[in-house]
N, C-alpha and C positions, 0 to 999 in steps of 0.2 A: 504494500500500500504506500502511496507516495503520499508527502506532507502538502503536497499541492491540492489533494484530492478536497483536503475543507474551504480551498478559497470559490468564492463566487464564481459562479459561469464567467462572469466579465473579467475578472481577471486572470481565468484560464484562458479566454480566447485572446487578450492583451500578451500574454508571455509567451502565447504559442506562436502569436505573429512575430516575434522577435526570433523565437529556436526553432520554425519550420515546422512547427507539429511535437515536437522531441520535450517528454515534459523535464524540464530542467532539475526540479527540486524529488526527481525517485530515486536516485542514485546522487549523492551528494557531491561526489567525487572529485569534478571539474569547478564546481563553486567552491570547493574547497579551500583550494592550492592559491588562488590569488586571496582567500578572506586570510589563511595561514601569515600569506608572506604581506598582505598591511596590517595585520597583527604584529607582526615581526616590525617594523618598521614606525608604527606609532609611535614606542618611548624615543625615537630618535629624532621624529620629527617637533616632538612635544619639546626634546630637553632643549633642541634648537631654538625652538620658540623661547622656552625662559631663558634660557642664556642671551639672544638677543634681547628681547623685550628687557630685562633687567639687567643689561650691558655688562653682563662677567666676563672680566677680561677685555672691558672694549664691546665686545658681541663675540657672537658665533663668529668664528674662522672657517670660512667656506673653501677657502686655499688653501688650509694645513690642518683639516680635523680633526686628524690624530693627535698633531703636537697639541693643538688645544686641549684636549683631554688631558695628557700625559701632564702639562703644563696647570692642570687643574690640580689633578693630583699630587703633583708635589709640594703644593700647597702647607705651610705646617699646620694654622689650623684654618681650613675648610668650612664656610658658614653653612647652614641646615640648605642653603638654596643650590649653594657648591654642590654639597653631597648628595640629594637629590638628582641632581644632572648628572653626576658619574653613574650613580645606581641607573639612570635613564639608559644611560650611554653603554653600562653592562649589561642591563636588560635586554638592549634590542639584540646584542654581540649574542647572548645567551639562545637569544630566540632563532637568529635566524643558523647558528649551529646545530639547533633542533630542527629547522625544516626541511634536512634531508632524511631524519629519520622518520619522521611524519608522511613524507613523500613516498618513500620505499614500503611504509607500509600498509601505504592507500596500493599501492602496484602490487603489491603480493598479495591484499586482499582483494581485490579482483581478478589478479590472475589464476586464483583458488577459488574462485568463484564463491566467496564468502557468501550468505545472503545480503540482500540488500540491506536489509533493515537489520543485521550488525555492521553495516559499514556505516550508514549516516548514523547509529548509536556511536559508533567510535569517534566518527569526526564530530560531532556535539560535545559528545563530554572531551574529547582532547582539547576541540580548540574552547571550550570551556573552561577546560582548568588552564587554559595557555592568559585567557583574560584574567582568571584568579593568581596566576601568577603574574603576570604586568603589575596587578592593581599590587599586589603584596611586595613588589620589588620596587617598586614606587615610594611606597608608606611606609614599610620596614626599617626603623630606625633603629633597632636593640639588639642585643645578640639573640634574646631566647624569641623575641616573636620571628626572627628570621628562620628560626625551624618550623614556623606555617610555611615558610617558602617552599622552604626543605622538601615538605612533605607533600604539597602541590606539584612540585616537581617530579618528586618521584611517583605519585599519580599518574601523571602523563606517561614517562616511560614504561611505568607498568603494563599501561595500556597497551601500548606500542609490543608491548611482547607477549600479550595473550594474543592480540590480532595473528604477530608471525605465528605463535603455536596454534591458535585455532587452522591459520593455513595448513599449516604441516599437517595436522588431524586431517583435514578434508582432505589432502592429499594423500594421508597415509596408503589409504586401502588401492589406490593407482599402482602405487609403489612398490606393492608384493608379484 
C-alpha cells in the first residue's frame, strides 16, 4: 500500500502529471536520497548563516572554509555561538559520511527485493533519527546529554544493519 493512497483524487492526479503515471511516494527510495543528502547539508548551510549574520570572524569564509573552521577552533575560549557553529560544521561532516551507508543500503534492499513497506519503514525512521540527531548535535552542550547523540546515532546504524541482514535472509534460501 503506498502512502499516496490517503491523499485526494486531486492530488493524485497533480503528482501523476509530474511522474507520468508512476506513483512516487510507494517505494520511497528515489525521494529518499536527495531528502538524505539536504538533511546532510542543512547544519552547514545554517552555521553559514550564523556565522555571517553574527560576523564571526568577519563572516563566513566562502574562499577558505576549512581554515575558517580550523581557525575557529583554535580558539582558547570559544563563545556558546562559536561552538555551536563547529558542532554545525561536525554535524553536517558527520552526516554526509553517513550517506553512503544509507545509500548502499537502500540498493541492497531493493536489490533483495525487501518489501516495500520495510523499505519506506527504514527510510522514515532512518532519516528520522538523522533529524533527531541534527537537532541533538545542535543543542548538545554537556558531556552526558551528548550520549542522547550517542544513542541516536547508533539507532541509525543499527538500522542500516538489520536492513543488510534482512537482505541476506531473503537471499538466503537462492543461495543453497
Amino acid at each position: 500500500m503506498s502512502l499516496s493512497s490517503n491523499l485526494p483524487s486531486f492530488l493524485k492526479d497533480l503528482v501523476s502529471s509530474f511522474t507520468g503515471g508512476k506513483d512516487p511516494l510507494y517505494n520511497l527510495t528515489a525521494l529518499s536520497v536527495p531528502a538524505c543528502l539536504l538533511l546532510a547539508a542543512w547544519p552547514h548551510w545554517y552555521t553559514i548563516y550564523l556565522a555571517q549574520s553574527n560576523r564571526i570572524q568577519g563572516g563566513w569564509s566562502n574562499i577558505n572554509p576549512r581554515a575558517f573552521v580550523v581557525k575557529l577552533a583554535q580558539k582558547p575560549k570559544p563563545t556558546p555561538l562559536e561552538l555551536l557553529i563547529l558542532r554545525g560544521q561536525a554535524c553536517q561532516a558527520n552526516s554526509f559520511e553517513n550517506v553512503p551507508l544509507f545509500l548502499a543500503a537502500l540498493v541492497w534492499a531493493n536489490y533483495t527485493r525487501l518489501e516495500v513497506e520495510t523499505i519506506n519503514r527504514f527510510i522514515l525512521g532512518y532519516l528520522a533519527s538523522r533529524v533527531l540527531y541534527t537537532v541533538l548535535y545542535l543543542k548538545t552542550s554537556t558531556y552526558w546529554n551528548s550520549f542522547a547523540r550517542t544513542v541516536v546515532f547508533n539507532f541509525g546504524i543499527l538500522w542500516i544493519v538489520s536492513i543488510w541482514m534482512q537482505g541476506g535472509l531473503a537471499l538466503a534460501p537462492s543461495l543453497k
